[in-house]
C-alpha positions as CSV (number, residue, x, y, z in Angstrom):
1,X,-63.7,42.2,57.9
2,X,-66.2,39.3,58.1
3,X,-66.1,39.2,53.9
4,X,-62.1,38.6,54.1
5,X,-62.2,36.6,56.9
6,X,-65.7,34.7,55.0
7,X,-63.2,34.1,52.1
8,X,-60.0,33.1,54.1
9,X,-62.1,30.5,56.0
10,X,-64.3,29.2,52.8
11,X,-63.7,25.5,52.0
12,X,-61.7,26.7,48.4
13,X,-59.0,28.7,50.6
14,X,-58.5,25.9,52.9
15,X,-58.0,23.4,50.0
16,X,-55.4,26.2,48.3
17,X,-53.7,26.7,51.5
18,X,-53.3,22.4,52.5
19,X,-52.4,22.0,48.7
20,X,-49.6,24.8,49.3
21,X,-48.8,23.3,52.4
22,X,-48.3,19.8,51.1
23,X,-46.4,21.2,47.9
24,X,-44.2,23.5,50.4
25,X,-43.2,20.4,52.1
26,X,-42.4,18.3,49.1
27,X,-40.1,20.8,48.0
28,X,-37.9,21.1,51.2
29,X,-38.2,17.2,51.3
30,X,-37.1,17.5,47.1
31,X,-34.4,19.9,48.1
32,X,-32.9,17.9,51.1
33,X,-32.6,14.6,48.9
34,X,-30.9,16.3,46.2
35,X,-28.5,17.8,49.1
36,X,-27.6,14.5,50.2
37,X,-27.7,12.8,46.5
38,X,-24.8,15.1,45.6
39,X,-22.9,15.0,49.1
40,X,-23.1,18.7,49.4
41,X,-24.8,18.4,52.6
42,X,-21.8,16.3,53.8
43,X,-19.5,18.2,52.6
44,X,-20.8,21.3,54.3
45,X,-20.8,19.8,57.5
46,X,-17.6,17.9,57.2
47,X,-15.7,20.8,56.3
48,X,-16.9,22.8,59.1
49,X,-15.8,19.8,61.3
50,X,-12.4,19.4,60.1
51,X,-10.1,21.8,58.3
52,X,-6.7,20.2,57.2
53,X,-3.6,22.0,57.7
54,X,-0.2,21.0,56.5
55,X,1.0,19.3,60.1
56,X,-2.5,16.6,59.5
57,X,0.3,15.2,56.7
58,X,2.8,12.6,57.5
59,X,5.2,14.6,55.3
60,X,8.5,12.9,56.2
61,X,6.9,9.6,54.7
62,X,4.8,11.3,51.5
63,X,8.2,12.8,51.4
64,X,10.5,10.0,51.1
65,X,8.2,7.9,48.5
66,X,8.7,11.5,46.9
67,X,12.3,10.8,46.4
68,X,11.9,7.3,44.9
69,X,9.3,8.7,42.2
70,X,12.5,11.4,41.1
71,X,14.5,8.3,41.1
72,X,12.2,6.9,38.6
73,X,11.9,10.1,36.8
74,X,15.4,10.6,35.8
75,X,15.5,7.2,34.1
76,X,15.1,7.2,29.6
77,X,12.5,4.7,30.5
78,X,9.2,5.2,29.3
79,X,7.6,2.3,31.8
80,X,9.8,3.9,34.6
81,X,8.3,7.2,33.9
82,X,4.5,5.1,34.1
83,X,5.7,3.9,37.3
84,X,6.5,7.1,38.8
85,X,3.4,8.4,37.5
86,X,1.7,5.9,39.5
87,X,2.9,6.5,42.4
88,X,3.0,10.3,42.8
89,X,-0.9,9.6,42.0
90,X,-0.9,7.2,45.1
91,X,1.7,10.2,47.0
92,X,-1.3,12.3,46.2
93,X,-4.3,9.9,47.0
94,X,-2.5,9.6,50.5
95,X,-2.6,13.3,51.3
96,X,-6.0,13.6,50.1
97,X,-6.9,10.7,52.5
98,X,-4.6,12.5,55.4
99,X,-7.0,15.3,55.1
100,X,-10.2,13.8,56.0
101,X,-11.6,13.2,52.8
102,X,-13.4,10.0,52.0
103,X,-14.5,7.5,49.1
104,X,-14.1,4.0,47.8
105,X,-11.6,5.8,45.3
106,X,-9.4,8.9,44.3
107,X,-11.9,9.6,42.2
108,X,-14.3,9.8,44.6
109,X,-12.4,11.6,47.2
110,X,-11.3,14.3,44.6
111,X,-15.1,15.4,43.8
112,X,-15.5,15.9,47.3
113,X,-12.8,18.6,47.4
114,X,-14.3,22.0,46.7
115,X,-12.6,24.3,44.4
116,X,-10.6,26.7,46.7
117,X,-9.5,24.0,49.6
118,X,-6.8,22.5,47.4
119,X,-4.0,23.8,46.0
120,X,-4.1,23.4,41.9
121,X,-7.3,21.1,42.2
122,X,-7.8,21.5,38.0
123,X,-3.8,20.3,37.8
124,X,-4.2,17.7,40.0
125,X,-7.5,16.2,38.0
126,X,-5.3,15.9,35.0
127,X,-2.4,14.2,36.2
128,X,-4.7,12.0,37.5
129,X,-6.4,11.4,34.2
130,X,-2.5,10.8,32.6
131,X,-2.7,7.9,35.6
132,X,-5.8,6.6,34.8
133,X,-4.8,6.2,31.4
134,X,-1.7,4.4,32.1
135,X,-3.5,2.1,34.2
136,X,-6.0,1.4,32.2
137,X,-5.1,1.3,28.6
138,X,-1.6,-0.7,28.1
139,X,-1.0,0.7,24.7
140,X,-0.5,4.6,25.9
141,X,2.6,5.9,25.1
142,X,3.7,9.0,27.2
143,X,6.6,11.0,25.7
144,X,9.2,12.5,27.9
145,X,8.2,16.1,27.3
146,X,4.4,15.0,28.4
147,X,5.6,13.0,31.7
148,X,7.7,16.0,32.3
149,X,4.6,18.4,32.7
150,X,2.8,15.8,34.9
151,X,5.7,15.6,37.1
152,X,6.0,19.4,37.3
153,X,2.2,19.3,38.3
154,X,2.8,16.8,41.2
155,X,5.7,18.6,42.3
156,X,4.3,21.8,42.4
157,X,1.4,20.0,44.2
158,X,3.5,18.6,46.5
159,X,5.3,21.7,47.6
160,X,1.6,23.8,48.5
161,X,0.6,20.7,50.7
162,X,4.4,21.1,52.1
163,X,5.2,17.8,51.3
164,X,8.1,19.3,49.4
165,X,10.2,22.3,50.5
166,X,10.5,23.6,46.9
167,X,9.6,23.0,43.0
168,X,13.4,23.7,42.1
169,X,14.8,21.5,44.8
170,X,12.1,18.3,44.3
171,X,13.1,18.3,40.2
172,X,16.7,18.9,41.0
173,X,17.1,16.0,42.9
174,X,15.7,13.8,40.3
């Protein structure tokens, strides 16, 4: 017992177990960092905090800015079509922003979402990429069959957060 206790206790074991120590301790400080670097450590404990449910949504107003996108949508006007795209995008933003999540932009707000606490999350990322193009490159050209499918997206979108009553009726009306 005194040779094990003899080699715990020798100056060389002490120095392994400090230099573990210090390296144990690095890694939790490492690990903690890259938590909060990538927000999941917010995330976590914002979602814990705060789950949304339909009646967070002021859906009479998403609602009626709704109706003026189908208004825009039943045009033959390609720059109508880029304005309704627009603004379903900002419909969208809004509800995002209704259910607690933050950022400096729709972007930013949308990473935070984790896959599972938003209905059609992957559908919603590329209408918003058909947006961003619009916005940001005045030579896109969207044809009717393409603004279509966006429009389907953000309707169908629309009627999971209950901003909608139905798919059919939302695209009927326009």
């Amino acid at each position: 017992m005194d040779m094990i206790n003899g080699f715990l206790y020798s100056p060389f074991m002490i120095s392994v177990q400090i230099f573990s120590f210090v390296v144990s301790v690095g890694l939790v400080v490492l690990y903690w960092r890259i938590l909060q670097e990538t927000g999941v450590l917010e995330r976590s404990i914002f979602e814990t905090r705060t789950s949304w449910s339909p009646e967070r949504l002021a859906v009479a107003d998403l609602s009626s800015k709704w109706q003026t996108v189908l208004k825009r949508t039943a045009t033959n006007d390609e720059s109508q079509w880029k304005l309704a795209i627009i603004e379903a995008d900002t419909i969208l933003d809004e509800a995002i922003q209704q259910m607690g999540y933050k950022g400096k932009t729709m972007g930013e707000r949308m990473k935070q979402i984790r896959p599972g606490k938003f209905p059609m999350l992957e559908d919603a990322w590329r209408a918003h990429r058909v947006r961003n193009y619009i916005v940001h490159d005045p030579t896109y050209h969207i044809s009717a069959q393409a603004a279509s499918k966006v429009f389907a997206i953000y309707s169908a979108i629309f009627t999971r957060l209950g901003i909608i009553k139905t798919v059919e009726d939302s695209l009927a009306r326009g």
